[in-house]
N, C-alpha and C positions, 0 to 999 in steps of 0.2 A: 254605526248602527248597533244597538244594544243587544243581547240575547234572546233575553227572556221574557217570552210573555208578551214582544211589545206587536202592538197594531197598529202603528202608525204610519212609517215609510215602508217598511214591509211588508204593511196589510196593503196598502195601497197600490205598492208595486206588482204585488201581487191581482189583485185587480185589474191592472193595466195589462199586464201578460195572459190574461184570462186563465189564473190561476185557486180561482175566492173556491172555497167553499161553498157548496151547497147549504141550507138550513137542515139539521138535526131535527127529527121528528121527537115529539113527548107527549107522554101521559095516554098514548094510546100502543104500544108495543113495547113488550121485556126492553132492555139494550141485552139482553142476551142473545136475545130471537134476533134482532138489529143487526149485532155483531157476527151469529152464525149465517147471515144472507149476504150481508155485504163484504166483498174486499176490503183489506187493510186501507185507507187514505194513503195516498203516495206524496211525498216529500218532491220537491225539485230543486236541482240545481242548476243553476240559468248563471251563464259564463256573459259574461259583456266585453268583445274583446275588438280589435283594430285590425281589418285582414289585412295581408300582404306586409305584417311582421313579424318578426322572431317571435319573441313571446305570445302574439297571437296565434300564430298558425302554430305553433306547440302546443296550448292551452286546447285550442281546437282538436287537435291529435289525441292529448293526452283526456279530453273530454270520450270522443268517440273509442277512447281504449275502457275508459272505466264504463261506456255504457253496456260496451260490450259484455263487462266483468260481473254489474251488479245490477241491471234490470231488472234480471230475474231471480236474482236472490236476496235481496231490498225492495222496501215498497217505496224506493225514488227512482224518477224520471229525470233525464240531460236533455236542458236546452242551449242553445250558444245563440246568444244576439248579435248581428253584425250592429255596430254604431255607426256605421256609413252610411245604413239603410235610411229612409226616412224614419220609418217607424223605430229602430237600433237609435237613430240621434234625438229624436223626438223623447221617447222614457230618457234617456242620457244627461239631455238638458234638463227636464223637469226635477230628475233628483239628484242634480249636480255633479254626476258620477266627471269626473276629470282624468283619473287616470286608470288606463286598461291594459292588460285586463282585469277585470272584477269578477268574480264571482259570489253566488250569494245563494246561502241552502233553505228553500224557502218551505214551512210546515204547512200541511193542508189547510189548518186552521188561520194561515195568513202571516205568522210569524216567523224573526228569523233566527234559524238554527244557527249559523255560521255564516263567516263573511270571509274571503282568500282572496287576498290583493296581490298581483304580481303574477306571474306566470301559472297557471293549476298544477298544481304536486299532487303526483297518484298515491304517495303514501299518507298526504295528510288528510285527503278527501279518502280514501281508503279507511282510515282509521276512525270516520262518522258512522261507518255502516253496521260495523260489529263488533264483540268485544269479550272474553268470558263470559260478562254476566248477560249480555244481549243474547247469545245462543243459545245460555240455558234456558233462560227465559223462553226463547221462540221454540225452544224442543218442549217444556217444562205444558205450554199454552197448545202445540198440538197434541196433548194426551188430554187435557184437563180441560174443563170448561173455564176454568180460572186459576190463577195463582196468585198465593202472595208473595208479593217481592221487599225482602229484611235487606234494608241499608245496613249491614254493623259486620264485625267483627269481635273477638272476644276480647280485644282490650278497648273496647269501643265503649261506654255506658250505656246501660240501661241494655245490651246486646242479649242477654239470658235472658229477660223480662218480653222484651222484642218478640223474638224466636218462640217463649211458650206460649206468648198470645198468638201468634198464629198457627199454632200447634193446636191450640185448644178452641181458637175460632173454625179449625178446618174439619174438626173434629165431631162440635156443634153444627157447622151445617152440612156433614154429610147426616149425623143422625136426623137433623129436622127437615130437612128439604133434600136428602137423596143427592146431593150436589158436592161432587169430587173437585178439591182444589189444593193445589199444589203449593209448593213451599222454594220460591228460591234465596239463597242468601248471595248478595254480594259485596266485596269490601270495597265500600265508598271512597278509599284513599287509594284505591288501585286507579293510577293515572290512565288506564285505559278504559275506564268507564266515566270519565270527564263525560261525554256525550250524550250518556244514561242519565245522569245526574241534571243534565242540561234539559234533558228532552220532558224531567220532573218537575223545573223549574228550580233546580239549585243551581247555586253558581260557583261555591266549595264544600269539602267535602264536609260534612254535617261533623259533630262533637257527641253526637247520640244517637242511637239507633233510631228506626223507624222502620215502619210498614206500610207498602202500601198496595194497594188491589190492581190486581191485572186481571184482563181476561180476553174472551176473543179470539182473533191473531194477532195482536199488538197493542191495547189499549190500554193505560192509566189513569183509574179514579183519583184525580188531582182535587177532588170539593171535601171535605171534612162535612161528616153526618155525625149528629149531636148522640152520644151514647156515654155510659156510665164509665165503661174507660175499654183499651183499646181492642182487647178480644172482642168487646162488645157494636165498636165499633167496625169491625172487618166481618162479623157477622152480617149486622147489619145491611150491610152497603153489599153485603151479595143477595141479600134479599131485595131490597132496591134494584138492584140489577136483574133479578127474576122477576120483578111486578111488572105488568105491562101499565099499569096505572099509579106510576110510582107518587103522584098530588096526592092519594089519598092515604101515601102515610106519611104526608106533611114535607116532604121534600122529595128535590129533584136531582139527577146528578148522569153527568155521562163520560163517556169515555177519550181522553188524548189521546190519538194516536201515537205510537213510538217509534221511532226510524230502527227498525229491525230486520239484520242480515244474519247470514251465516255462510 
């Protein structure tokens, strides 16, 4: 099963487990106002496993340890399938799952984050939830109504360039809209933000910096809005996120949730 982005076996599995998303309302409420009402979307992770053996009944244990752990300080949810059940062999055989246990980290939006074959490891399902740049960021978004989050470091290119555009976009829209927003950098080659990078839709670490818009409790503007260049664009797209009638300045855009712990 692929990563990123995909809506096929994961969307569907998803489905099956009564896991789909709701439809995203528009053009008649900010996604600010949106974002300040509603809960983070919560993430699942749904174990498929064989009772009554080793690797199952650990995977089950070490399931019920880490629910214990990050419930409440992640916006994901633990399920465990028995495959014995009807309904457990029933999804099992529709998508060929053969060997168990499986697990699989399922995004609100339907896709899949990650996939753990063989018995569940608490340090490697541990290391989706949070990460340097993940905590700043969730500290960064409970003072601010938004942040931008700079993929680079300084031998990175284009990282000085990166950095004053959203220096200079946060700048602009606190003087034109009164609207505080925050600045986090994190270095993309830091093997502990794999997951961040995932949750962006990257799949290694970039060659050039970027920026991209957070706000909320955990969401990233993943749609590119048409602007002159990029301060202009990170302005923008906060403005778009303040309209409630964002059609009427010609586009639309909302927010990915982010699997965000600390």
């Amino acid at each position: 099963m692929t990563l990123h982005r995909t809506l096929g076996c994961a969307a569907l599995l998803a489905l099956a487990l009564g896991l789909a998303p709701t439809a995203a309302r528009a053009c008649d409420t900010s996604q600010f106002e949106l974002a300040e009402k509603q809960a983070l979307p919560r993430y699942t992770l749904v174990l498929f496993y064989q009772p009554d053996t080793k690797e199952g009944d650990a995977s089950v244990a070490t399931l019920k340890k880490l629910s214990a752990e990050w419930s409440k300080r992640a916006n994901i949810d633990f399920e465990s399938v028995d495959v014995k059940t009807p309904r457990g062999a029933k999804i099992a055989k529709y998508w060929q799952l053969k060997k168990f246990p499986v697990a699989f980290v399922i995004a609100p939006t339907g896709w899949s984050l990650a996939k753990f074959d063989g018995a569940l490891d608490e340090k490697k399902v541990g290391a989706l939830m949070t990460s340097p740049g993940k905590a700043a960021l969730k500290d960064a978004l409970a003072r601010k109504k938004a942040a931008y989050l700079v993929l680079g470091a300084k031998k990175l290119k284009g990282y000085a360039e990166a950095v004053k555009a959203a220096k200079d976009a946060a700048k602009s829209v606190k003087e034109a809209m009164k609207i505080d927003v925050g600045t986090v950098v994190v270095d993309p080659a830091d093997p502990r933000e794999a997951t961040l990078l995932q949750n962006l839709g990257i799949e290694k670490a970039p060659a050039e910096a970027a920026v991209y818009v957070t706000f909320g409790k955990g969401r990233a503007v993943l749609t590119d809005v048409d602007a002159n260049d990029v301060a202009d664009r990170l302005s923008f797209t906060i403005q778009l996120l303040a309209t409630a009638d964002q059609c009427s300045l010609g586009q639309e855009i909302r927010g990915e949730p982010l699997l965000l712990g600390k």
